[in-house]
C-alpha positions in Angstrom: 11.8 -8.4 18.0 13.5 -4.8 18.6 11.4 -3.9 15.3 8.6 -5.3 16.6 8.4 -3.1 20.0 9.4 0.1 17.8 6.1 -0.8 15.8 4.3 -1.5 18.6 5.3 2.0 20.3 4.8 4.4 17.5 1.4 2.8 17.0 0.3 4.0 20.4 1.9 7.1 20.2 0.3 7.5 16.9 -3.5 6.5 18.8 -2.6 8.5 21.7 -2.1 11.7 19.3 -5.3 11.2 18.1 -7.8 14.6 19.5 -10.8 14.3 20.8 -12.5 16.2 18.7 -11.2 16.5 15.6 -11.9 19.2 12.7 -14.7 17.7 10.4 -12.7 16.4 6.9 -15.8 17.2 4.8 -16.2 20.9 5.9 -12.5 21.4 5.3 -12.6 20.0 2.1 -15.6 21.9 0.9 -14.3 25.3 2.3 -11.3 24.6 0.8 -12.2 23.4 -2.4 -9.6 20.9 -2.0 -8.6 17.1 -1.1 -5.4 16.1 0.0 -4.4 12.9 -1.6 -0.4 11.4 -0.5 1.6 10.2 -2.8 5.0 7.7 -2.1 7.9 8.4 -4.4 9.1 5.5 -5.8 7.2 2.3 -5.1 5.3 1.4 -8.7 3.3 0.7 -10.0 1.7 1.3 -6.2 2.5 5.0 -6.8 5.3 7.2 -8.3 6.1 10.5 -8.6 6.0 11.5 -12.5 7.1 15.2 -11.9 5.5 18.7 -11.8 3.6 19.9 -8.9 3.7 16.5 -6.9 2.2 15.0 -9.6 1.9 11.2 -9.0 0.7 8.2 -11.0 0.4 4.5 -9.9 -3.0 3.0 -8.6 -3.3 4.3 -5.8 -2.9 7.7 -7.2 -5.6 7.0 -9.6 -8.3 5.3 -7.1 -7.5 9.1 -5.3 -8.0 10.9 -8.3 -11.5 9.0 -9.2 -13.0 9.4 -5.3 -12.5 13.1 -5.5 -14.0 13.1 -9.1 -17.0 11.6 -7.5 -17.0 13.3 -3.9 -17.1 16.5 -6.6 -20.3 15.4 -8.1 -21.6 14.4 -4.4 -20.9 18.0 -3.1 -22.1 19.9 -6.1 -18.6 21.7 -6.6 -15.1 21.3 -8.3 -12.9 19.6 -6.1 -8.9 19.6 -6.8 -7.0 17.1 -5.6 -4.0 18.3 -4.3 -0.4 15.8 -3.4 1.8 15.6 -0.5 4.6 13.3 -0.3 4.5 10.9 2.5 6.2 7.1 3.3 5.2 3.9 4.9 6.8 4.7 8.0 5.0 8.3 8.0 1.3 7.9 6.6 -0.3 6.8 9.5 0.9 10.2 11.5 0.2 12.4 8.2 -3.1 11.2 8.1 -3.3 11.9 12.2 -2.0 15.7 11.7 -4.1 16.3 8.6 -1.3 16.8 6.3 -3.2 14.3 4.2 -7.2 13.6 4.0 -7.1 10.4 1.7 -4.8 7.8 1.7 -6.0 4.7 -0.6 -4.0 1.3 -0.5 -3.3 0.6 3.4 -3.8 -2.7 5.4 -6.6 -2.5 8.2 -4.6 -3.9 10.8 -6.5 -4.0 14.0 -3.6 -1.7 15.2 -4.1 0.9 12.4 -8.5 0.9 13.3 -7.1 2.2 16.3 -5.4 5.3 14.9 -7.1 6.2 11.9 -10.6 5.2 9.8 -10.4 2.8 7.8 -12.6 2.9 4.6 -13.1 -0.5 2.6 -11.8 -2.4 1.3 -10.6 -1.1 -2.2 -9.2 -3.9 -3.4 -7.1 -7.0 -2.8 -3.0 -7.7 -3.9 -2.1 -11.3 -4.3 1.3 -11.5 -2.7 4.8 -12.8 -4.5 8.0 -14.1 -3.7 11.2 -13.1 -6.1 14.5 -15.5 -5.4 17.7 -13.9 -5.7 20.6 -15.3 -8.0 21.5 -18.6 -6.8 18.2 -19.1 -4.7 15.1 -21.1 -5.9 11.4 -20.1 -5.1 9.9 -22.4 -3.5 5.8 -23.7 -3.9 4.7 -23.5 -0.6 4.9 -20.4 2.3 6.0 -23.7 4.9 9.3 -23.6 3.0 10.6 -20.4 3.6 10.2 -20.9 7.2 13.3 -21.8 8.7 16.2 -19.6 10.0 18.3 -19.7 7.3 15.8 -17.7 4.9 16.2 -13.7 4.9 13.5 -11.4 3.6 14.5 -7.5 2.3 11.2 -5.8 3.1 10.0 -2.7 3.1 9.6 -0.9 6.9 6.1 -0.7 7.6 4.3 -2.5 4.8 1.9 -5.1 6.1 4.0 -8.3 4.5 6.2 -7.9 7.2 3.1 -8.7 9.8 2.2 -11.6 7.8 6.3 -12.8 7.4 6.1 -12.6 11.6 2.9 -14.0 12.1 2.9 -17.0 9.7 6.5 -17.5 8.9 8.0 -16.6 11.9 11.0 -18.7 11.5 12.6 -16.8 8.7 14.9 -13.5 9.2 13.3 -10.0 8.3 16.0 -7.4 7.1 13.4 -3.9 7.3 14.6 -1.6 4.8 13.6 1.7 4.2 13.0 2.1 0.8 11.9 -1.0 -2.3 15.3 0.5 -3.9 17.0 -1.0 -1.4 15.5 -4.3 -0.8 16.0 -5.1 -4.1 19.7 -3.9 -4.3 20.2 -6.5 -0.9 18.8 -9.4 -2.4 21.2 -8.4 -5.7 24.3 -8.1 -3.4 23.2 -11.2 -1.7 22.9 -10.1 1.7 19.1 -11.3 1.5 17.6 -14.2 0.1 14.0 -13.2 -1.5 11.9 -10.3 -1.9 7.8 -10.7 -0.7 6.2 -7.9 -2.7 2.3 -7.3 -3.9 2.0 -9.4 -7.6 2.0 -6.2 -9.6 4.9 -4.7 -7.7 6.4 -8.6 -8.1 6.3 -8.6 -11.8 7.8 -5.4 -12.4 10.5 -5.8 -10.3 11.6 -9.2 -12.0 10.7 -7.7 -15.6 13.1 -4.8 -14.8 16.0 -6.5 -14.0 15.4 -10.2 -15.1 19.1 -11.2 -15.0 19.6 -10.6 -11.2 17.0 -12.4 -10.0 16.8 -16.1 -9.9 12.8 -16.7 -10.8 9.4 -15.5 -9.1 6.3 -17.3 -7.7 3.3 -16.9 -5.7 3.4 -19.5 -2.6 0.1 -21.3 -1.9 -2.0 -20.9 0.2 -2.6 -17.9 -2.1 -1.9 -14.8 0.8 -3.3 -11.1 -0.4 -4.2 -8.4 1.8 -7.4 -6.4 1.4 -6.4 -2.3 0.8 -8.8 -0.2 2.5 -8.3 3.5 2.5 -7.1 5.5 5.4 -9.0 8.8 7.1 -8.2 10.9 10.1 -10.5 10.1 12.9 -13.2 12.9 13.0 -16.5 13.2 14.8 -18.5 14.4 11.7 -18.2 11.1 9.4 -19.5 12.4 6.7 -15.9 11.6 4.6 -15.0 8.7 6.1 -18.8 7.1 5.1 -19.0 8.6 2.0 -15.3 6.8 1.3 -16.6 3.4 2.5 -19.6 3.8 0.4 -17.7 4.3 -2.1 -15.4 1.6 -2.2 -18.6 -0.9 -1.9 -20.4 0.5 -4.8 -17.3 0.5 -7.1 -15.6 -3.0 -6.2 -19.3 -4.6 -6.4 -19.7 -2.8 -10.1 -15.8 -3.9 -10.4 -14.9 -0.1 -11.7 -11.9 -0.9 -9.4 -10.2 -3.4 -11.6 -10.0 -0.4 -14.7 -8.1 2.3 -12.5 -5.3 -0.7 -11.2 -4.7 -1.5 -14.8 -4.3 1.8 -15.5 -1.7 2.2 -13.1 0.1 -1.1 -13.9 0.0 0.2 -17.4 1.7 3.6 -16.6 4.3 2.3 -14.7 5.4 0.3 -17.9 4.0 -3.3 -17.0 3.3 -5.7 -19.2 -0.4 -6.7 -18.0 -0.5 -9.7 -19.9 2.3 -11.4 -17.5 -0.4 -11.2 -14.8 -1.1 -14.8 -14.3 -5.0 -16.0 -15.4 -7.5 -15.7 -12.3 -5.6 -13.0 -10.3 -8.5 -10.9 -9.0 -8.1 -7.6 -7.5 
């Protein structure tokens, strides 16, 4: 519950930092010549910093990468995309301050539409459950709802909203980083992970002997990703975005860049199981 209220509060200190008249995004970016994509360290095959200048690789890296190829074409001009590091618990406030002008694989909670656009959505994640060592996955999302079931999830991430809203019973320990969710489930201190189904599979195929098994609980739960956009009055970016995304995931030119990303973080794309669609 304390979680809860600190959520609550930096979500409306978040709104409330919003201006009233924003700088547009589009005449930045065209002056500048430039598009400020954020990047999260370590959390493949979502994204992951590979080295160099910020560099970063992952899916969501590579839906970035492909909008400013196209928002190039749109403008008539070479765009760079340029990186800035930035977390769960930080994005929405990066995006706010204009550190970052593109953000591509958030949740649109109702809480998020009111501090930020929200462009979409991109695509869709199936969501997984790994069992610790000693623990058994279990078919249904009923069954993990009593109190003697403990999540590790990451701060911020929008499985924790669906953990409290539709298995309420079960304990949430909100960890910073995927690092260490998966070292609490290892030492035992949590029962299960809940992670996207790419993000699942890796995690299991990385260190198969400490976990128990994986599964994906009916009824089948998957967030849509929409990308997220400072508030401006202009438009023109946050349009040209959503547009975007509806062109490409009706053309399904989507699907290519996740594989991609699954692929460079190592996966083995064949353990995706048949009629997963993103």
């Amino acid at each position: 519950m304390t979680h809860l209220k600190m959520t609550t509060a930096v979500i409306a200190f978040c709104t409330a930092a919003v201006p009233a008249a924003a700088e547009s995004i589009w005449e930045n970016i065209k002056s500048s010549g430039q598009v400020v994509c954020g990047g999260i360290q370590n959390y493949p095959p979502t994204s992951f910093h590979v080295g160099g200048e910020l560099e970063y690789a992952g899916y969501g890296p590579n839906v970035c990468r492909q909008i400013v190829a196209d928002l190039s074409e749109e403008m008539g001009q070479d765009l760079e995309v340029v990186w800035r590091e930035t977390t769960w618990q930080s994005v929405v406030l990066d995006l706010q301050a204009g550190r970052i002008d593109l953000f591509p694989g958030m949740t649109a909670t109702e809480e998020r539409k009111k501090a930020l656009d929200m462009a979409g959505p991109l695509y869709q994640m199936t969501n997984c459950v790994i069992a610790g060592t000693g623990k058994e996955t279990m078919p249904t999302w009923e069954e993990y709802n009593s109190g003697e079931t403990t999540f590790a999830m990451v701060t911020g991430t929008a499985q924790i909203a669906f953990l409290q809203s539709d298995v309420p019973e079960a304990n949430i320990m909100s960890l910073k980083e995927m690092g260490e969710t998966i070292m609490a489930v290892q030492a035992g201190r949590a029962d299960y992970l809940m992670q996207e189904l790419p993000i699942c599979l890796q995690t299991f195929a990385t260190a198969p002997d400490a976990f128990a098994s994986y599964t994906v609980p009916t009824p089948e739960n998957g967030s849509p990703s929409s990308a997220g956009i400072r508030m401006d009055d202009d438009g023109r970016f946050s349009d040209f975005v959503q547009a975007w995304a509806d062109k490409n995931r009706a053309e399904g030119t989507v699907a290519p860049l996740i594989i991609d990303g699954f692929e460079a973080a190592g996966m083995d794309v064949s353990a995706i199981p048949e009629g997963i669609q993103f």
